[in-house]
Structure formats: C-alpha cells, structure tokens
N, C-alpha and C positions, 0 to 999 in steps of 0.2 A: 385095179389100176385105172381103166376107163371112170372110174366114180371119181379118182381123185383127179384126174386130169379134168373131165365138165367140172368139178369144184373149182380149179383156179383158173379154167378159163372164162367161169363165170364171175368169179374176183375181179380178173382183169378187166372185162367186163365193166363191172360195173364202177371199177376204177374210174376206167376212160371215159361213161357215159359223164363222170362225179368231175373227172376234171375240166370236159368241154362243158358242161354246164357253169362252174365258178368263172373259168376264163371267159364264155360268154357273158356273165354278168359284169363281170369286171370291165370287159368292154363297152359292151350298155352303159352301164349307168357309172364311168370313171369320170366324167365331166358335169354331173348333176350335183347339183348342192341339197343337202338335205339342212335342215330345220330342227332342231330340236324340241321337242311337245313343251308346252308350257310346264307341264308336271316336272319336267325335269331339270328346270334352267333354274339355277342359282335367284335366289331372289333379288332384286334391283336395288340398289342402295351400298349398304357399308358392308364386305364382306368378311366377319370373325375369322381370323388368325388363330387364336389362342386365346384363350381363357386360362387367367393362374390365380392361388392366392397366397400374398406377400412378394410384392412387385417394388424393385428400386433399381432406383434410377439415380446415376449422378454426375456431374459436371469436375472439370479441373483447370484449372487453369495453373502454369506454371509449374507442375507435377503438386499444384494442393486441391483439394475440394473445397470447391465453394459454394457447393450448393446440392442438395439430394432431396429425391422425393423417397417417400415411404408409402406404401396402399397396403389395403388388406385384403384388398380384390381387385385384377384387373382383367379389362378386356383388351386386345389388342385388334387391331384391325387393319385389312391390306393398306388403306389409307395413310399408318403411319401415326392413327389416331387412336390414343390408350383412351377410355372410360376406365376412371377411379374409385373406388371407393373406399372412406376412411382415411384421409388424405394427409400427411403431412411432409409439408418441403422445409429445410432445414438450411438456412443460409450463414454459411462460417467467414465470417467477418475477418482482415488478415489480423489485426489484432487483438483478436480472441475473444468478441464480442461473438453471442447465437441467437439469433432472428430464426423463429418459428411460426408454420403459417398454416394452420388447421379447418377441416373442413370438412363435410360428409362426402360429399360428389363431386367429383371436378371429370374435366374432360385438358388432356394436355397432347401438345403436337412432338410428336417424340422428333423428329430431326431439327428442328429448334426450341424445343425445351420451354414455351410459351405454353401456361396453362390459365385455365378460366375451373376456379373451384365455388361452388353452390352451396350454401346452406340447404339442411334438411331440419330434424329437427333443433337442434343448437345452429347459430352463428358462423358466418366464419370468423376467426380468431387470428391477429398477430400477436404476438407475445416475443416481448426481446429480452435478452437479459439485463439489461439497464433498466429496468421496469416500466416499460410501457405495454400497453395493451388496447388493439383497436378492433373494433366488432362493425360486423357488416354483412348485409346479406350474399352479395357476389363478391369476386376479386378477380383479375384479371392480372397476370402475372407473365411477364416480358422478360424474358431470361437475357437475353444479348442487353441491356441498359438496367439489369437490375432492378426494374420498375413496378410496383403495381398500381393498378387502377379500379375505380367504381364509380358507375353514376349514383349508384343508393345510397341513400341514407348511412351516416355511418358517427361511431362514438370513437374517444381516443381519451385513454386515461392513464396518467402519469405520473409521478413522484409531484410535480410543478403545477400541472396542468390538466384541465376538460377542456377538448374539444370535441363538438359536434357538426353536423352541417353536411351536405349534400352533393356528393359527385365528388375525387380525393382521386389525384396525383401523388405521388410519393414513394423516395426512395426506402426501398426495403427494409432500413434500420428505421423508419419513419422521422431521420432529423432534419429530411426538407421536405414540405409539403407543401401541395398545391389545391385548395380547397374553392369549388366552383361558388358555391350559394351557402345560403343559411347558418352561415358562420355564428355560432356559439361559442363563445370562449371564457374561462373561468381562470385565474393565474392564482394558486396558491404557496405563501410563502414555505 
C-alpha cells in the first residue's frame, strides 16, 4: 500500500513539476516571434495548387458557350495562373461557325480568361471552319473583346487569299485584321 501510494505521489509529482514548467514557458516566450529556418519556408515565387491532366475550362455567355479551352496537362497555381500544355481553345461562333486555336504551351489567367499560348515544336495554329488558317510563333488571346494578338511574324491562308507580315491584331474568326508591318499579300480568284 505504501509502494502504491510514493508511486502516484510521485505521478503527481511530476505532473506538477511538467505543468509549471510549460506554463512558464508559455509565459516566456508568448510574446517572441520566432522565424522559420530557411529549410522550411515555401519557396518565393508562384505557389503550385494542383497539378492535373485534362484541364477545361469554359466560358457562356447567355446560358451558350462561347468559348473552352482543352489541355492535356495543367498546373494550377495560388496566383490564379494555369500553365498549359497541349492547348486547344475552341470558340463557338452564334451562328454556327468554330474557330480553333492550337498550341503546345500557353500560360492563361483563370479569372479573366486571357491566355498567351507558345509554340514548341509545331506552330501555333488558328483554324476556322470557313477555311482559314494562320500560323505563328506566340498568340495572345483577350477573352472579354474576343481578340488575339502577336508581334511575330505570322502567315494566313485562305480559300481567297495569303497573307503575311509582322505583328496581327484580329478578331478571332480572323475577318478583320489589323496588320502592323511587312504586309504581304497574294488575292486568288
């Protein structure tokens, strides 16, 4: 009986020693800021959300879709900013025309829908179904006006017409365009 009694009042013991030791730490040091080691702090820059593959995205206007992207790979990130890969955005025309806009790598802002897609190895590509088709290294693609843009070089080849020439404005079915320089033009009947 005496064994078991020195046993829990050695417990208690050392309860008590265990909890004026925390509570004086806690009062030490509750007002000091500690620092985290470099080893452990998130790297500086764009912080990965998510990693998926087969990423789409798509817009509506009026209960229609007017426009989706398609990847094969995406990253996503706190930023709000998908990296692409394998890229196609699909713009549905209300009367039933489809503007397609191909590409390896893009990078696009997911809360407005403005993407910038990069050739790798192939081009990037519009393709509509009215038969046009324009090639070009970047593209730059402005969701809220429809728009894309490039300063590069770039080709457009049509049922009618070749153009070429340098730096391109133009609405995404490409039937107004804004061409900066070196304007090339070819009209076939």
């Amino acid at each position: 009986m005496l064994r078991s009694f020195f046993r829990f009042f050695s417990v208690l013991v050392l309860f008590c020693v265990l909890a004026g030791v925390l509570y004086g730490s806690y009062r030490l040091l509750r007002d000091v800021d500690f620092s985290i080691p470099s080893l452990f702090r998130p790297a500086p820059g764009k912080r990965l959300l998510i990693s998926m593959n087969g990423f789409r995205f798509a817009q509506t206007e009026d209960g229609r879709v007017s426009w989706r992207i398609n990847s094969s790979r995406t990253d996503l990130f706190e930023s709000r900013e998908a990296r692409l890969k394998d890229v196609e955005i699909q713009f549905l025309e209300p009367d039933g025309r489809k503007v397609v806009l191909l590409g390896e790598t893009g990078l696009m802002d997911t809360l407005n829908g403005n993407a910038t897609i990069r050739r790798g190895a192939r081009e990037v590509r519009i393709v509509t179904s009215d038969g046009y088709l324009m090639t070009t290294n970047t593209l730059f693609w402005r969701a809220d006006d429809r728009v894309v843009t490039t300063k590069d070089p770039f080709k457009v080849l049509g049922k009618e017409i070749y153009l070429e020439g340098k730096g391109l404005s133009a609405d995404v079915d490409l039937r107004k365009m804004l061409v900066e320089s070196n304007v090339k033009a070819v009209l076939q009947e």
